[in-house]
Each structure stands twice: as C-alpha cells, then as structure tokens.
C-alpha positions as CSV (number, residue, x, y, z in Angstrom):
1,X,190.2,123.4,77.7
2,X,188.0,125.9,76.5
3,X,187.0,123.7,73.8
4,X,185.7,120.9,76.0
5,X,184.2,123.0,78.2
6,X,182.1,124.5,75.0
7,X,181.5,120.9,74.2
8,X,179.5,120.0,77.7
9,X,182.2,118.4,79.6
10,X,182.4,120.6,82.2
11,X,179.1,119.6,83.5
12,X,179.6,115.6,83.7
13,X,181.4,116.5,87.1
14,X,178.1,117.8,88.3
15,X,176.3,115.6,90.3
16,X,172.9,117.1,88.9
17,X,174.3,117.1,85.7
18,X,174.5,113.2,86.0
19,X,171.5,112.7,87.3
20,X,169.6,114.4,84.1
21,X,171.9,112.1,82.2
22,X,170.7,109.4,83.8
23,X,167.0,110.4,83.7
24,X,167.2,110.6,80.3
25,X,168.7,107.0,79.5
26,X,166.3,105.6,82.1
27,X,163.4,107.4,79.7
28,X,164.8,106.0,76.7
29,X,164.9,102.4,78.4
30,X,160.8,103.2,79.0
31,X,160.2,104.1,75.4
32,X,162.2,100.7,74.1
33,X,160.3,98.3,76.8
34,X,156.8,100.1,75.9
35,X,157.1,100.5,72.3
36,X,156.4,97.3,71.0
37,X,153.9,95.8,73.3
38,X,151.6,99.0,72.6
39,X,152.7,99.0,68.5
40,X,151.2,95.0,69.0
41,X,148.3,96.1,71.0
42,X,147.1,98.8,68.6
43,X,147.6,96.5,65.6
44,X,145.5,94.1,67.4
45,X,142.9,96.4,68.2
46,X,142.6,98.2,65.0
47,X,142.2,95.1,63.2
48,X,139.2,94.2,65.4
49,X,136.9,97.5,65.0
50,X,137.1,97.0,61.6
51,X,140.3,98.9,60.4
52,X,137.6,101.1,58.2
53,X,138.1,104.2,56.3
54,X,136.0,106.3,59.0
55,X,138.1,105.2,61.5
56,X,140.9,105.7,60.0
57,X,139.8,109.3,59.7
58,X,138.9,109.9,63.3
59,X,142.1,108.6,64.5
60,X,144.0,111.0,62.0
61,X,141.8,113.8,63.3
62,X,142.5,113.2,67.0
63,X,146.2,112.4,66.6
64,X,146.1,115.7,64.3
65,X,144.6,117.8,67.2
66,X,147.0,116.1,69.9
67,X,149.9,116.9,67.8
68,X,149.1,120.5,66.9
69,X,148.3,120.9,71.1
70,X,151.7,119.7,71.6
71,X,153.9,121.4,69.4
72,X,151.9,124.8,70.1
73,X,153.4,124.2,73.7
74,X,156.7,123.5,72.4
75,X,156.9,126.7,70.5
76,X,155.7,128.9,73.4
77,X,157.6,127.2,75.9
78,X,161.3,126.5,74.8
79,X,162.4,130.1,74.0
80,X,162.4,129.8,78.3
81,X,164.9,126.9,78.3
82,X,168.3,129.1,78.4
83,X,171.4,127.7,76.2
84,X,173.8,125.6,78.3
85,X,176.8,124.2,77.3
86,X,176.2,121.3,75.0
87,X,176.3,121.2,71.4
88,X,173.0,121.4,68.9
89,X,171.4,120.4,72.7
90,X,168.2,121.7,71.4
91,X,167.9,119.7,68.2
92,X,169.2,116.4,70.0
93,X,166.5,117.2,72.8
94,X,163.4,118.1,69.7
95,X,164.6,114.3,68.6
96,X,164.5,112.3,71.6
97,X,161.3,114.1,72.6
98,X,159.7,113.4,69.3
99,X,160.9,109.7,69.8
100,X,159.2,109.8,73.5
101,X,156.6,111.6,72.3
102,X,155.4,109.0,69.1
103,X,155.7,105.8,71.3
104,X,152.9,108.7,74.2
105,X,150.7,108.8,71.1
106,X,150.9,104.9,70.6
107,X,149.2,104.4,73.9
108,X,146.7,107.3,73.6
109,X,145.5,105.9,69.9
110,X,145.2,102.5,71.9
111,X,143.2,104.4,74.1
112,X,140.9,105.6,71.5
113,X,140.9,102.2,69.8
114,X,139.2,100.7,72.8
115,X,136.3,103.3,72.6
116,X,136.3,102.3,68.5
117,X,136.4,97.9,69.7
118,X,133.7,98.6,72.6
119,X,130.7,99.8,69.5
120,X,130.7,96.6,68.4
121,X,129.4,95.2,71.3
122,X,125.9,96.1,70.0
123,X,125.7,93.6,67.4
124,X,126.5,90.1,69.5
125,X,125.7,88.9,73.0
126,X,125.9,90.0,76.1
127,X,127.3,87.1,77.2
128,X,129.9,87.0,74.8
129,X,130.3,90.8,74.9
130,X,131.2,90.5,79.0
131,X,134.4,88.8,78.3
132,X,135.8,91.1,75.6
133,X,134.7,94.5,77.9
134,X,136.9,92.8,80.6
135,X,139.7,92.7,78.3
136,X,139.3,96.0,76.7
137,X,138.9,97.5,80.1
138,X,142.5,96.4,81.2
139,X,143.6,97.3,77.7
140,X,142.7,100.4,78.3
141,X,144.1,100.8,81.5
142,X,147.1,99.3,80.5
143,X,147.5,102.2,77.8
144,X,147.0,105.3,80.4
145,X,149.6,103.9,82.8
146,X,152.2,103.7,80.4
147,X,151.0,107.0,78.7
148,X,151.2,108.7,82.4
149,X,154.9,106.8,82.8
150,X,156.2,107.9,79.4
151,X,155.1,111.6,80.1
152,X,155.8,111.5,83.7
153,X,159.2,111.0,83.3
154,X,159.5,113.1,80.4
155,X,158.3,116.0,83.0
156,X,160.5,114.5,85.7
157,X,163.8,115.0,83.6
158,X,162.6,118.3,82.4
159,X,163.4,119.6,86.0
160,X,166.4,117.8,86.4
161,X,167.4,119.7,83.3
162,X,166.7,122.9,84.7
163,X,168.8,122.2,87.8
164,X,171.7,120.7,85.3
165,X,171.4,124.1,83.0
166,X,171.5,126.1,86.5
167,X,174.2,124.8,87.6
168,X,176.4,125.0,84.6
169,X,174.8,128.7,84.0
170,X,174.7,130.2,87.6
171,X,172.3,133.0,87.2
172,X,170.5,132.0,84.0
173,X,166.7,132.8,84.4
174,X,164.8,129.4,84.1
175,X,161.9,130.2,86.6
176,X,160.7,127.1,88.8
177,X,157.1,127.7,87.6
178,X,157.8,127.0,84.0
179,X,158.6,123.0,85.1
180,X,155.2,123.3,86.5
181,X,153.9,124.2,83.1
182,X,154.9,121.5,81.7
183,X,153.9,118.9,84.0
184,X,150.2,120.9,84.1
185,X,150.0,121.5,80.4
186,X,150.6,117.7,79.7
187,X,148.4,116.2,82.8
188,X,145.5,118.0,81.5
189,X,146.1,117.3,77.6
190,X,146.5,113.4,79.3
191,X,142.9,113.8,81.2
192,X,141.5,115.6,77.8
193,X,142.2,112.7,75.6
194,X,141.2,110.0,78.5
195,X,137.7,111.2,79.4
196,X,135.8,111.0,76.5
197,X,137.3,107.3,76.0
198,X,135.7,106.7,79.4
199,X,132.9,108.2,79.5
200,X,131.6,106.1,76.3
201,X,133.2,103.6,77.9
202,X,131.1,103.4,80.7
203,X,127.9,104.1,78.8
204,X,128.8,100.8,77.1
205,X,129.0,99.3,80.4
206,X,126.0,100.4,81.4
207,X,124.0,99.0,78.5
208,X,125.9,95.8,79.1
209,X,124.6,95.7,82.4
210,X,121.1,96.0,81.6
211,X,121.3,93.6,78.6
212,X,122.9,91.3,81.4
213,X,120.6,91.9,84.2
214,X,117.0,93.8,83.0
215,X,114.7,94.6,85.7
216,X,112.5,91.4,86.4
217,X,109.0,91.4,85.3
218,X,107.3,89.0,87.7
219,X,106.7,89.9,91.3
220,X,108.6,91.9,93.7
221,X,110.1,88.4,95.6
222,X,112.6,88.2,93.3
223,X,113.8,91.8,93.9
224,X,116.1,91.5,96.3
225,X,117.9,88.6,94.5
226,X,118.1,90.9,91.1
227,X,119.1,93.5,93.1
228,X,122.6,91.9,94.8
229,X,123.2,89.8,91.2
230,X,122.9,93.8,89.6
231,X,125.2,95.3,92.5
232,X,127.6,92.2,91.9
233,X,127.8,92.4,88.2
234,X,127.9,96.8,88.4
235,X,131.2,96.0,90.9
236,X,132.6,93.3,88.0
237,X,132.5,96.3,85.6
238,X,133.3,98.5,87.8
239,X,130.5,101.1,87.4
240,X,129.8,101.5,90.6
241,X,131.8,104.3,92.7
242,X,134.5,102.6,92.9
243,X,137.1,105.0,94.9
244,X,140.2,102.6,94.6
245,X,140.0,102.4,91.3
246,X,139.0,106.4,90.3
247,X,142.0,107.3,92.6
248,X,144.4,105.0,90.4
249,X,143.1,106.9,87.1
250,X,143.4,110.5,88.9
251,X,146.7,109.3,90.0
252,X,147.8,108.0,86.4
253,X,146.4,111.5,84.2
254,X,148.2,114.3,87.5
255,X,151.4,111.8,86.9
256,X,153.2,114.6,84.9
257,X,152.0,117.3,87.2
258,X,153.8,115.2,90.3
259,X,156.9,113.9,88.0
260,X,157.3,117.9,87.8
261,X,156.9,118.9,91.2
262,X,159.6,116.3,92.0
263,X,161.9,117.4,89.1
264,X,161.5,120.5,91.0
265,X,162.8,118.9,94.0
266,X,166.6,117.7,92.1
267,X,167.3,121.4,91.6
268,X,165.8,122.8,95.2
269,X,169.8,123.3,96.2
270,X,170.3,125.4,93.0
C-alpha cells in the first residue's frame, strides 16, 4: 500500500485530483488540434515575406527573448510548487509544458509573421493590397486566440494543480497568489508580444487607407461623399474605435489572468 500511495494513486480518488487530470488531457487535446493548422499557417506566411536571412534573424531574436522571459519565470517560480505524491511529476510536467509551450510560440511567430507579410504592401496596389490586409488581419487574430487558449488553459490547470497538491498534502504552503502570478506574468508577456504586431499593423492600415481614399482635390461638394466612403472603408479595416472588437483582443491577451482566477476557484474548498 505504501508503495502505491508513493506512486500517486492515492489521489485518483480525489475528485480535484481528477479534475487536474482531466484539465490536463483536455490541454493536450488543444495542443494536437492547434498544432498543425498554425505549423501550416506559419509555413505559409513565412514563405510570402520572403523567407530572407534578416527575417530569419528577427524571428530568432524575438523567439530568443520570449524564451529566456519564460524560463526566467520557470526558475523563480517552481521552487513554490511543493512535492506531491507522483513520481519524476516535475520532469513529466517541464515536458508537457515545453510541448504546450512550443505549439504558444507557433502562434506568437505567426503573429510576428503578419507584421513581416504586411511590409510588403508598399510595393503593389492598394487595390490588391486590401484583400491580402483582410486576410492577414484574421490571420492574425486567429493566432492570439489560440495563443490566449493554449496559455489560458495552461494557467487554468496550474490552479487545479494547486488544489490537487493540497489536497493530497494538507498543509503544504502553496499560497493562492502564486496562481495569480502565473496567469499575470503570462497575460502581460501575451500583450508584450501582441502590441508592437498591432501597432505596425495599424499604421499599415492607415497608409492603406489614404492610398485608398486621399483627400479630394477639387471642391468642397464632394466632401461629404469622401468623407462617408473614408468612414466606411476606416470601419472595413477596422481603424476606427471600434469597442467590440478592442474588447475581444483585451479579452484574448487577460485570458491567462482569468483562466487563473478560475483555477483559483477548483481549489476555494481546500
């Protein structure tokens, strides 16, 4: 008995217990559903900005500065995750976090491949440049949701881990706070590696805009027409203040921050 109990099967009887269990399969389900549609997308895009040297280099050098910001945390924050009952649990949990982890950093390099596609908008039309900022524009939102679901739920389990370690290790110190960390730590690394990708992002938009629509040079008749086919087009592109959509994007980079105040909420009978 004492032998499976050392082994980690004394907590399968715990309901919280099962539900980090199952948190953790459900994550690993996300990572095999995202992992090829984003490895396709960043082929794709990569291939269209030109797949150069340079760029090769400034994706290294932000994927290099993402990684290093994320195992930094790791170091500082696991000697707070107190043993539990589960054999090598902390080099099975390093693996499928790096797993989760590599398929997070395929969407945010797709992230940073849209800002790379977008340059080349200066050298052909604006009429044919509308189309492909359309399509970028949903390519890149399609890469923060599933980085915000991929860490989300990454943050989500780490609280139902904290109620499963609890209750298997009744008195261990793993203060509620540190789950808060986590969720905090990674919503802002999320927002850090979003914004610059919109902001030039926009800019492009904007000089799309005004290659689309200039400012009419004959008369001010035809001002209020250029003025509603300028409001129409700035609402296509979204450059106006649109509050639907910048609520979406706050929502998508504070996902891990609210996937750990809910992971908080599995363990609030511990």
């Amino acid at each position: 008995m004492a032998a499976l109990a050392n082994s980690g099967f004394i907590l399968v009887d715990d309901v919280r217990f099962l539900i980090w269990a199952i948190l953790l399969c459900a994550q690993s389900a996300l990572w095999a559903t995202l992992a090829l549609p984003l490895w396709s997308s960043v082929r794709r895009l990569y291939a269209e900005s030109g797949a150069s040297p340079a760029l090769f280099r400034r994706l290294a050098l932000s994927t290099a500065v993402i990684v290093s910001l994320v195992v930094a945390f790791v170091i500082l924050y696991a000697p707070s995750v107190p043993s539990y009952p589960f054999a090598h649990h902390r080099a099975k949990l390093l693996g499928l976090s790096t797993v989760g982890f590599s398929v997070a950093l395929l969407a945010l390099i797709g992230m940073w491949l849209v800002e790379a596609s977008s340059a080349r908008f200066a050298s052909i039309s604006a009429d044919a440049a509308l189309p492909a900022y359309l399509r970028l524009r949903d390519e890149l939102r399609r890469f923060l949701a599933a980085a915000a679901a991929i860490i989300g739920a990454a943050t989500l389990s780490t609280g139902a881990l904290r109620s499963a370690i609890l209750a298997s290790r009744p008195g261990a110190s793993f203060p509620p706070e540190y789950v808060l960390y986590y969720g905090g730590y990674f919503s802002v690394l999320l927002g850090l590696a979003y914004a610059p990708v919109y902001l030039s992002f926009r800019e492009v938009g904007g000089r799309l805009l005004d290659a689309l629509l200039p400012l009419p040079d004959h008369g001010a008749d035809s001002w209020a027409e250029w003025y509603a086919n300028r409001k129409a087009l700035e609402g296509l592109l979204e450059l106006d203040v649109a509050t639907s959509k910048g609520l979406q994007t706050a929502l998508a980079i504070a996902t891990p921050f609210v996937g750990s105040a809910f992971g908080l909420l599995l363990g609030t009978s511990v």
